[in-house]
Backbone as JSON Lines, residues from 0, in Angstrom:
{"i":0,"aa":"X","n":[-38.33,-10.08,-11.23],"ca":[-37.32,-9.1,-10.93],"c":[-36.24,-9.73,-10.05]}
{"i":1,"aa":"X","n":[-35.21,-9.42,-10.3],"ca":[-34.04,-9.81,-9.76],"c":[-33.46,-8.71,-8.56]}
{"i":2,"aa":"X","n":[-33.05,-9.21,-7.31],"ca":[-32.48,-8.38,-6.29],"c":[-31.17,-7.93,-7.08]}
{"i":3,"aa":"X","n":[-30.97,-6.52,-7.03],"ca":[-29.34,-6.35,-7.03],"c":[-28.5,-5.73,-6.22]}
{"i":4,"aa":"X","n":[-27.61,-6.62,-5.56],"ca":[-26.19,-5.92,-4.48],"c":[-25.94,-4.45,-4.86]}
{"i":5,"aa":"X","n":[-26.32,-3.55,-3.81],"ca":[-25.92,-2.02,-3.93],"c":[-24.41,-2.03,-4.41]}
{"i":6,"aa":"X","n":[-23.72,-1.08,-5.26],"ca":[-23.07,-1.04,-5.61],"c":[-21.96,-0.34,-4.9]}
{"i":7,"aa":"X","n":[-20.77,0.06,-4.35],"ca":[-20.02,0.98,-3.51],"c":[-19.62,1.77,-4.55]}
{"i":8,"aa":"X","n":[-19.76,2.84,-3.93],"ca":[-19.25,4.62,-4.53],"c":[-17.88,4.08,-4.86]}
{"i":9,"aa":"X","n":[-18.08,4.7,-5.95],"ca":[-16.4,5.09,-6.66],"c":[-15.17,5.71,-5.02]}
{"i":10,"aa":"X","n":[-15.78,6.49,-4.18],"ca":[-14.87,6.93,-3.42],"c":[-14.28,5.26,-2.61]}
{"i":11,"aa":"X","n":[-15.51,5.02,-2.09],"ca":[-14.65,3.18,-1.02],"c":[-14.27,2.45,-2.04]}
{"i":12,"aa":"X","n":[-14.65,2.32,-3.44],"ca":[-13.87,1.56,-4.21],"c":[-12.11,1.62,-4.39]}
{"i":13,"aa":"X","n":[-11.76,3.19,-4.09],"ca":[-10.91,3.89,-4.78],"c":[-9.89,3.65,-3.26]}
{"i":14,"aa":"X","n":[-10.64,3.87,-2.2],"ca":[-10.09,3.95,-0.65],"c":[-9.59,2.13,-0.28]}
{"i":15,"aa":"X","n":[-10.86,1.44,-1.06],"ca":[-10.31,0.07,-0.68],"c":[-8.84,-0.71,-1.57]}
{"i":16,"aa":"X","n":[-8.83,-0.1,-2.81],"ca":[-7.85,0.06,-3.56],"c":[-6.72,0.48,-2.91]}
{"i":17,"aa":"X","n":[-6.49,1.53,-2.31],"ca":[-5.19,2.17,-1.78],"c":[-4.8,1.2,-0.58]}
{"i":18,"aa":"X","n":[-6.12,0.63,0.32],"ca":[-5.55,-0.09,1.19],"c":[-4.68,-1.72,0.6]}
{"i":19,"aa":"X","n":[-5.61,-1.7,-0.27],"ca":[-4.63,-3.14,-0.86],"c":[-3.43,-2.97,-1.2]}
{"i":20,"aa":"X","n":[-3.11,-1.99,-1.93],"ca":[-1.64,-1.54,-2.34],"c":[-1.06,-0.99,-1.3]}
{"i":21,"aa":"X","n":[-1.57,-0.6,0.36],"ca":[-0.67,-0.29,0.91],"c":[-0.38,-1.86,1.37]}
{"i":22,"aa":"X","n":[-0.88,-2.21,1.8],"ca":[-0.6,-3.91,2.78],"c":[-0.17,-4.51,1.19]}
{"i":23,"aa":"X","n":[0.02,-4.79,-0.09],"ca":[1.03,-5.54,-1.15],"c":[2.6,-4.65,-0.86]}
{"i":24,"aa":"X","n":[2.72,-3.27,-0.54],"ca":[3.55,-2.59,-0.54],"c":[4.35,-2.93,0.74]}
{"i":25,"aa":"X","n":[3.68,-3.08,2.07],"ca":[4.26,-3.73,3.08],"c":[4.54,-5.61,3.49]}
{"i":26,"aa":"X","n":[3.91,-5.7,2.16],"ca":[4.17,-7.2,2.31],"c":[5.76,-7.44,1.45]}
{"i":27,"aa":"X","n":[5.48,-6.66,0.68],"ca":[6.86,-6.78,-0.26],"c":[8.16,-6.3,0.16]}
{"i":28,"aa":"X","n":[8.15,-5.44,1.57],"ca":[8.73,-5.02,2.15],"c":[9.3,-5.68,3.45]}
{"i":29,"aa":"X","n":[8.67,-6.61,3.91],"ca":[8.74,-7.73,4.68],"c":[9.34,-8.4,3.8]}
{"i":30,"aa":"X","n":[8.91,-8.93,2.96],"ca":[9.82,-10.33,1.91],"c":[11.7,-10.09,1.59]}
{"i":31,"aa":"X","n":[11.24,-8.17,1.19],"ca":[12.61,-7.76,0.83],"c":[13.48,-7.97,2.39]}
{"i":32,"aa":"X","n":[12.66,-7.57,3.14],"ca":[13.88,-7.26,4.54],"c":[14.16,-9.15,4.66]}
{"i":33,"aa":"X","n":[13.0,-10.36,4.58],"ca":[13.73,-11.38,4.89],"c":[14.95,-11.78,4.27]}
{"i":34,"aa":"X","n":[14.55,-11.71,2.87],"ca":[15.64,-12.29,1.79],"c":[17.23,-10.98,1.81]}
{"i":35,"aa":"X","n":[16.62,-10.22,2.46],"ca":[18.52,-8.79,2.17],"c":[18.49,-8.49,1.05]}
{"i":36,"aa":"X","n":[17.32,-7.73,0.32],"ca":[17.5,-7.58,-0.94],"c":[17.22,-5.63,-0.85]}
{"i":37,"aa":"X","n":[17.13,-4.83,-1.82],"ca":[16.45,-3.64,-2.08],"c":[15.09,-3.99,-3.04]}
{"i":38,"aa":"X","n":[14.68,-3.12,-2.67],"ca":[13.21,-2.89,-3.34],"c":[13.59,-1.85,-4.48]}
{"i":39,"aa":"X","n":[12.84,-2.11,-5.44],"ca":[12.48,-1.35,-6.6],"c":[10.96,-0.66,-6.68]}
{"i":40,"aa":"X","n":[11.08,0.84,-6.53],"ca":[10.09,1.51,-6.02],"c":[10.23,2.39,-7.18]}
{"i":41,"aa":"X","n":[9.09,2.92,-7.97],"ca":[8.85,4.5,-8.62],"c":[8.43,5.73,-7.91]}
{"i":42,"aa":"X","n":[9.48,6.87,-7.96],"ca":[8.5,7.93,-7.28],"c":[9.1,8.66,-8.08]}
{"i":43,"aa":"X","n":[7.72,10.03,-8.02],"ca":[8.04,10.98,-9.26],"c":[8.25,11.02,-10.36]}
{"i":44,"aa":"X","n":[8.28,9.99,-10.99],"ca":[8.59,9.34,-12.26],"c":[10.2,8.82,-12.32]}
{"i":45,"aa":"X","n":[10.58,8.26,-10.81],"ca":[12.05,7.73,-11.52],"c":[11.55,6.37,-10.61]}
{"i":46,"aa":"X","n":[12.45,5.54,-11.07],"ca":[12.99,4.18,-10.51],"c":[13.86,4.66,-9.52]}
{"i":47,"aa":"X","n":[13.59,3.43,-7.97],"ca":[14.76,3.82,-7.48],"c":[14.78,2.55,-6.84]}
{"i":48,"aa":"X","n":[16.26,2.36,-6.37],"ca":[16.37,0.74,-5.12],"c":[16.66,1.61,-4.23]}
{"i":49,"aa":"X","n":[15.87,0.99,-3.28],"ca":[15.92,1.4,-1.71],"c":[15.59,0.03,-0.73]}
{"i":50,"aa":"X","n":[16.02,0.41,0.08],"ca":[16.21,-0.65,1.03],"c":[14.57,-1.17,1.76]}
{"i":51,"aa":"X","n":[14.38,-1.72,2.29],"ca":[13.35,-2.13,3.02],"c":[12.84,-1.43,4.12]}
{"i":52,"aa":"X","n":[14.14,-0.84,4.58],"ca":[13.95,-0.29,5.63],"c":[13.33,1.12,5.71]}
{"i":53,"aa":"X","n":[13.98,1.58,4.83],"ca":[14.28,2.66,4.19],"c":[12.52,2.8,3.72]}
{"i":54,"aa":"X","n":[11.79,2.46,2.84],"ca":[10.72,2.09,2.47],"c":[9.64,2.07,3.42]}
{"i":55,"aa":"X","n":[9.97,1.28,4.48],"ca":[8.82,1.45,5.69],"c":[8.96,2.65,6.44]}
{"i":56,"aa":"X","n":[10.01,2.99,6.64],"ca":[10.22,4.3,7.29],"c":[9.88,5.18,6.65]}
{"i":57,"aa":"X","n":[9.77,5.72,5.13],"ca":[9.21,6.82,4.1],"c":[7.53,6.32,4.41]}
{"i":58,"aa":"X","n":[6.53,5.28,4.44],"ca":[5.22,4.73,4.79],"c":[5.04,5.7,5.77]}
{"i":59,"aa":"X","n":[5.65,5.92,6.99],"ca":[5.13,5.84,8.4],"c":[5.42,7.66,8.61]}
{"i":60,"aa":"X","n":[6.22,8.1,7.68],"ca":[5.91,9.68,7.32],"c":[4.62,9.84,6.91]}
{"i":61,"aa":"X","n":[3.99,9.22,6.16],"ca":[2.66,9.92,5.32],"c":[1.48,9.34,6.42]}
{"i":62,"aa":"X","n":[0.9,10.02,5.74],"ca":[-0.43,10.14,6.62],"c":[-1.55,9.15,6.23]}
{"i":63,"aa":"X","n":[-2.07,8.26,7.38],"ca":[-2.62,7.38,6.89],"c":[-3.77,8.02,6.45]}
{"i":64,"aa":"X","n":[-4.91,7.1,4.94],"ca":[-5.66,7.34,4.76],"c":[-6.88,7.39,5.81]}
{"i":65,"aa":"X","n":[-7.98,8.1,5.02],"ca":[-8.92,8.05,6.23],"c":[-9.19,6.7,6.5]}
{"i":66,"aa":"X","n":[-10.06,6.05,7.53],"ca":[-10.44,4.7,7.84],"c":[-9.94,3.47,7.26]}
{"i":67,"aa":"X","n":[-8.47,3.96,7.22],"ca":[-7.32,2.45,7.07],"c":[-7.38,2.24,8.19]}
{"i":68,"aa":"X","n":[-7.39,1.13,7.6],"ca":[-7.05,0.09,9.51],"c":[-5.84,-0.12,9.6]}
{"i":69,"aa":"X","n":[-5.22,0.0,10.5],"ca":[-3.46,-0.46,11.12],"c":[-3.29,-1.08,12.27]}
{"i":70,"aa":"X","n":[-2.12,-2.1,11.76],"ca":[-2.1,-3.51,12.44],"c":[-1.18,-3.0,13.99]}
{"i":71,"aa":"X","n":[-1.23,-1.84,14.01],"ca":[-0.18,-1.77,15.75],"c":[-0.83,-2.58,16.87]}
């Protein structure tokens, strides 16, 4: 018989997911603010360019998920 690694619930799978896409979402947001560019973001079903700034500041409205960690 072979040991097998417990598997994580669909919920921390789903929670560790959101944290990756939030920190790719703030990394890309850092890159945009170095280079002076806009970001290309979907919400609601449209495309939009928005600024970097603009972008982190709409982040820091919403409510962090439960047991995200944040770098303050």
């Amino acid at each position: 018989m072979s040991a097998l690694a417990p598997t994580p619930s669909a919920s921390s799978t789903a929670q560790a997911a959101l944290a990756a896409l939030t920190r790719a979402g703030l990394r890309a947001a850092e890159d945009a603010k170095r280079s002076d560019t806009y970001m290309v973001v979907a919400e609601n079903g449209k495309v939009l360019h928005i600024s970097p700034q603009e972008f982190l500041h709409g982040r820091k409205e919403q409510p962090s998920p439960p047991n995200a960690k944040t770098s303050d």
